[in-house]
C-alpha positions, 0 to 999 in steps of 0.5 A, a space after each residue: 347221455 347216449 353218447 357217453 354211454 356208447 363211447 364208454 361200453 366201446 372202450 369197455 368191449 375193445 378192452 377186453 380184445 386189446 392189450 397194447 403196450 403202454 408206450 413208454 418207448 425204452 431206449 433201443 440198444 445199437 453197440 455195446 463195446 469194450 476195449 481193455 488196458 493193463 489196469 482198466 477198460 473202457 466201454 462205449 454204449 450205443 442206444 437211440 432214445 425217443 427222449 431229449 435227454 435219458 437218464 442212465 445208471 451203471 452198476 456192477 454185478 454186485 448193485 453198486 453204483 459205478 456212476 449216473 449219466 444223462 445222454 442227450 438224443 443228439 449224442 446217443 452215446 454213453 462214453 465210460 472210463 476207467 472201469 475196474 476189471 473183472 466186473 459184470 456191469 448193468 447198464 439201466 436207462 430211462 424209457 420215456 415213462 421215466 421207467 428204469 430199463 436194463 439196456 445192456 450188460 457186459 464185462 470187464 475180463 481181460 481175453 476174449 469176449 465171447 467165445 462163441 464168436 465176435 459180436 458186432 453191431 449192425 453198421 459193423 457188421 455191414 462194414 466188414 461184409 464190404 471188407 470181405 467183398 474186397 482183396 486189395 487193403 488190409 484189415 485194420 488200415 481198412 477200417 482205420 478210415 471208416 469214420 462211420 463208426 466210433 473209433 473204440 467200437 473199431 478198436 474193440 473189435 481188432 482187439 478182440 479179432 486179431 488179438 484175442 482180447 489181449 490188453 493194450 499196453 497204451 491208451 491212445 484215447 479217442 485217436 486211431 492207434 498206429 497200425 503197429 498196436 495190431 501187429 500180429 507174428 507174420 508166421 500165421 499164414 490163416 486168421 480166422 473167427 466166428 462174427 455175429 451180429 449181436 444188437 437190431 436185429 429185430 424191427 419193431 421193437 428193441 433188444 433189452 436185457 434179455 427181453 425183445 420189448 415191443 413197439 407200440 401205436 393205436 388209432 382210434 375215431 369215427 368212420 365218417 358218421 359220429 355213431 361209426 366208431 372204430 379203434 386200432 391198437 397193435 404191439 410188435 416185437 420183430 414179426 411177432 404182434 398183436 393186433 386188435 381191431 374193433 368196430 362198432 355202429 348204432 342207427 348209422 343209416 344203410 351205409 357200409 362203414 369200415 375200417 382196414 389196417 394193412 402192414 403191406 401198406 408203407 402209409 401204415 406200416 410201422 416198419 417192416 416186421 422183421 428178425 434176422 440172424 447174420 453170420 460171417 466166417 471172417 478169415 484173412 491171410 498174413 497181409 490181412 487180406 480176405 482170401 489164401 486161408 484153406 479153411 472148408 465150410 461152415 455149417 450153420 442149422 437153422 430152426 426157425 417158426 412162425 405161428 399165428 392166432 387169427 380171431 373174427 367176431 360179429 354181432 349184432 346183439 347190443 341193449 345199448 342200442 335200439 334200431 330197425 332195418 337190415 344189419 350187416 357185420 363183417 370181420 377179416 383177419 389174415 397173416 403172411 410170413 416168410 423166410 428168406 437166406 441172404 448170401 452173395 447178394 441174393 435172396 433164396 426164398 425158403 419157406 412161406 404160409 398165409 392165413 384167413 378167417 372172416 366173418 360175414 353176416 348180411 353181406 356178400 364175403 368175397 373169398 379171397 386172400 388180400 395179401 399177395 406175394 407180390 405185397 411181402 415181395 414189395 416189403 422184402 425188397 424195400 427193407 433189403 435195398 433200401 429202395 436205390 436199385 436199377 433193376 428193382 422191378 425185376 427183382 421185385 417180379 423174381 421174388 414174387 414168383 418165389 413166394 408163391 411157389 414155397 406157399 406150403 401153407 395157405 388157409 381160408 377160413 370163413 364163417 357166413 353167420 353172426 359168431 366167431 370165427 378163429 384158428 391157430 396154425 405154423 405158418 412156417 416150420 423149418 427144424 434142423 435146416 443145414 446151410 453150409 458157406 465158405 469163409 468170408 461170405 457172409 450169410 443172413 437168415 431174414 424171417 417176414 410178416 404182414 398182416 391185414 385187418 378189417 372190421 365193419 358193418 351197417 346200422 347196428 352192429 360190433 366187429 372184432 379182427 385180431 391176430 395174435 402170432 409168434 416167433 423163433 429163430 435158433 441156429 447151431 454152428 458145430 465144432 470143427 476140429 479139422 486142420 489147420 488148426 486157425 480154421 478151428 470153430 467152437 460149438 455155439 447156438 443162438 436164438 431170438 423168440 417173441 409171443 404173444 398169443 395165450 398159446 403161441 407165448 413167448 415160453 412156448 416159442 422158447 422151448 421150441 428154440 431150446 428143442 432145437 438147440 438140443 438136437 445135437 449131444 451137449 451134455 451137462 445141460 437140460 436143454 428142453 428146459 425154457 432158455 432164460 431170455 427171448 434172446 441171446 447166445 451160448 457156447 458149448 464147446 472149448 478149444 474147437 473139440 466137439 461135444 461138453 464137459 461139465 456145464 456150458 460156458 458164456 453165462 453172461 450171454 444166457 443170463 443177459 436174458 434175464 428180464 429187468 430186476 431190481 437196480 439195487 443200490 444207487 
């Protein structure tokens, strides 16, 4: 009877720390792809999925029902035809709760997509990156053999590119068109545009409708005595998280019992907690060839911050359990980010913080912090080379010692009794940072975190560890009239923003996102108002003129951040 009692006040006593996700893993949207025609379009939707077949349903903007599918894991791909133009079409698959989820949203309109820039995936994205590396083959006979990629996400983005979303007059199917369905006048010496990577840009977590939707994982059993109890839960969405770690004892002898969770740890960690932000000026010359376009620098402002709730708790009150002898607890909680700018291979370490708070009673504390840069080092280089580099080592050294030196925030924090010990602080603050790069060299901004937490104690004793934290990143490219006129950009910003804390919210980091947004004269639209999803992008100007009139445009990429709504009608 003791025994159920002990295990039922502990789930009781982690509840009210933990919160974790239900699991019901939704589906991860990879490439949404749109390709028209003189009297329809198609559009291919690409998404992993955690189950064996996914029920999928498609509406239009008015909630009705376009048709319903089921995609198999192995195929990973919804294929539609046919599509009526002019719609706003919602695209809802199943999590594996049997859930209805908003995937993805797009729309039918002849002409250009997004104003902003051309949205692309990841796969695409690092596809062109090795375009721009290169000066020998044209743009589309370049891509014409990159059967890694579906022919109509390539397709798609020619059209979009070199034809500004001009129909096709023909319809080849699933067959790469000839090279002449993409001739453009021999007269433009200069093509150049915005390309942005639109979907996975988060690690964990997936891009959903508007809202960053967090990766869960728990643990829980005894610590090698059947009265040692612990149990993990953690949520994450990019490096946003929230981590809780409880442990408790009754009568379980002198031995120090314990439990760590540490994301430094590739046997742990789920992933690295990540966000980025990639951008590409891609310019090509008649021959569609990457080089000969006279076009100057393109100027991207970044805001990007990353908060953290760290909280530490010991006692050693408990009715539940009666036991003499000495009693000792102890709780640790501690979070590393960092911010990183990715351009011509190479890393340039631009800001980085750590964080402690422990709680201690009966035992030694040892004041040190268990992170170190080598650690984030490691995890950076892992997820960046994909662990097949000759000189990694060296890196890995290089990187290192970068981090140590743009530590601007670095906080210990330790309590030596029974009691609590918690603190709220930016780990990393970077507002209106200016980066300027020259066509065809693609730049990314790569924002990190890790966490370590540990929890235990001796004979009797309950431990809490968690760590709450928040994230944005926001950029701004400016409009840029300067001759000549194919060299032109229209003014746009994007963000991605996650929080967890009570505090450090996902509102709160919006705002932040918004204030930033806002740093330069768009008028017409209250920017210190809330954005209306945790990602997505706007533009602010029309034909290259700098400044606003009337309301921004580009609706759908702010209202795709709407969170999940009715389905209407199916």
């Amino acid at each position: 009877m003791l025994f159920v009692l002990q295990a039922f006040l502990f789930l009781i006593s982690f509840g009210a720390y933990a919160q974790p996700d239900s699991g019901c893993h939704p589906p991860q949207l990879v490439s949404v792809n749109v390709v028209h025609y003189l009297d329809y379009a198609k559009a291919l939707i690409r998404f992993r999925t955690p189950k064996l077949s996914t029920r999928v349903l498609v509406q239009d903007e008015n909630g009705n029902a376009f048709g319903e599918y089921h995609v198999s894991r192995s195929s990973g791909q919804l294929y539609l035809t046919n599509l009526p133009q002019n719609r706003i079409f919602t695209v809802w698959a199943e999590d594996y709760c049997g859930e209805m989820r908003t995937l993805a949203r797009f729309e039918t309109f002849p002409g250009v997509d997004y104003g902003g820039g051309i949205g692309v995936s990841k796969a695409m994205f690092e596809v062109l990156e090795e375009f721009m590396s290169q000066a020998d083959e044209g743009l589309v006979s370049f891509l014409a053999h990159r059967d890694e990629l579906p022919v109509l996400e390539r397709v798609a983005f020619l059209q979009q590119y070199l034809l500004d979303g001009e129909p096709f007059m023909q319809d080849y199917g699933q067959q790469w068109p000839p090279e002449a369905v993409f001739a453009v006048a021999d007269t433009e010496e200069c093509r150049c545009k915005f390309v942005l990577q639109r979907t996975q840009n988060v690690e964990a977590g997936s891009l959903m409708g508007g809202t960053i939707v967090p990766f869960p994982q728990s643990s829980s059993g005894d610590l090698g005595d059947p009265d040692a109890l612990y149990e993990f839960a953690g949520v994450w969405a990019g490096p946003a998280k929230d981590l809780s770690l409880y442990t408790q004892g009754c009568r379980t002898g002198n031995g120090h019992f314990e439990y760590s969770f540490d994301e430094s740890n590739e046997e742990q960690a789920i992933s690295a907690n990540h966000a980025e932000l990639a951008y590409a000026f891609l310019c090509i010359n008649y021959e569609q060839l990457p080089r000969g376009c006279a076009c100057a620098d393109k100027c991207v402002y970044l805001g990007s911050d990353y908060l953290t709730s760290l909280y530490t708790e010991i006692t050693k009150d408990a009715g539940w359990c009666v036991t003499i002898g000495n009693k000792a607890a102890w709780a640790d909680a501690e979070d590393f980010a960092v911010l990183i700018k990715e351009e011509a291979d190479s890393l340039e370490v631009l800001a980085a913080g750590q964080a402690h708070v422990s709680a201690y009673a009966e035992v030694t504390a040892n004041p040190q912090f268990w992170l170190a840069p080598l650690n984030i080092a490691q995890l950076v280089l892992s997820d960046w080379l994909s662990g097949d580099s000759t000189n990694f080592n060296v890196l890995l050294e290089n990187l290192a010692e970068a981090i140590k030196n743009m530590l601007s925030v670095k906080a210990w924090e330790h309590t030596g009794t029974w009691g609590i010990k918690d603190k709220r602080t930016a780990l990393i603050a970077v507002n209106d940072r200016k980066f300027c790069f020259p066509p065809n060299h693609p730049v990314r901004f790569h924002l990190y975190s890790a966490s370590w937490l540990r929890s235990g104690g001796k004979r009797k004793w309950r431990s809490w560890a968690s760590v709450r934290s928040a994230f944005q990143m926001s950029a701004v490219v400016h409009a840029d009239a300067t001759p000549p006129e194919a060299c032109c950009t229209d003014q746009f910003g994007n963000w991605m923003a996650k929080g967890f804390d009570e505090l450090f919210n996902s509102e709160y980091v919006l705002s932040k996102a918004a204030a930033d947004l806002a740093l330069w004269p768009w008028d017409g639209w209250n920017f210190y108002q809330p954005l209306p999803g945790e990602y997505g992008e706007l533009m602010y100007s029309i034909g290259c003129e700098p400044g606003l009139q009337g309301p921004p445009i580009g609706w759908l990429q702010a209202q795709a951040g709407q969170q999940d709504g009715d389905m209407g009608q199916t």
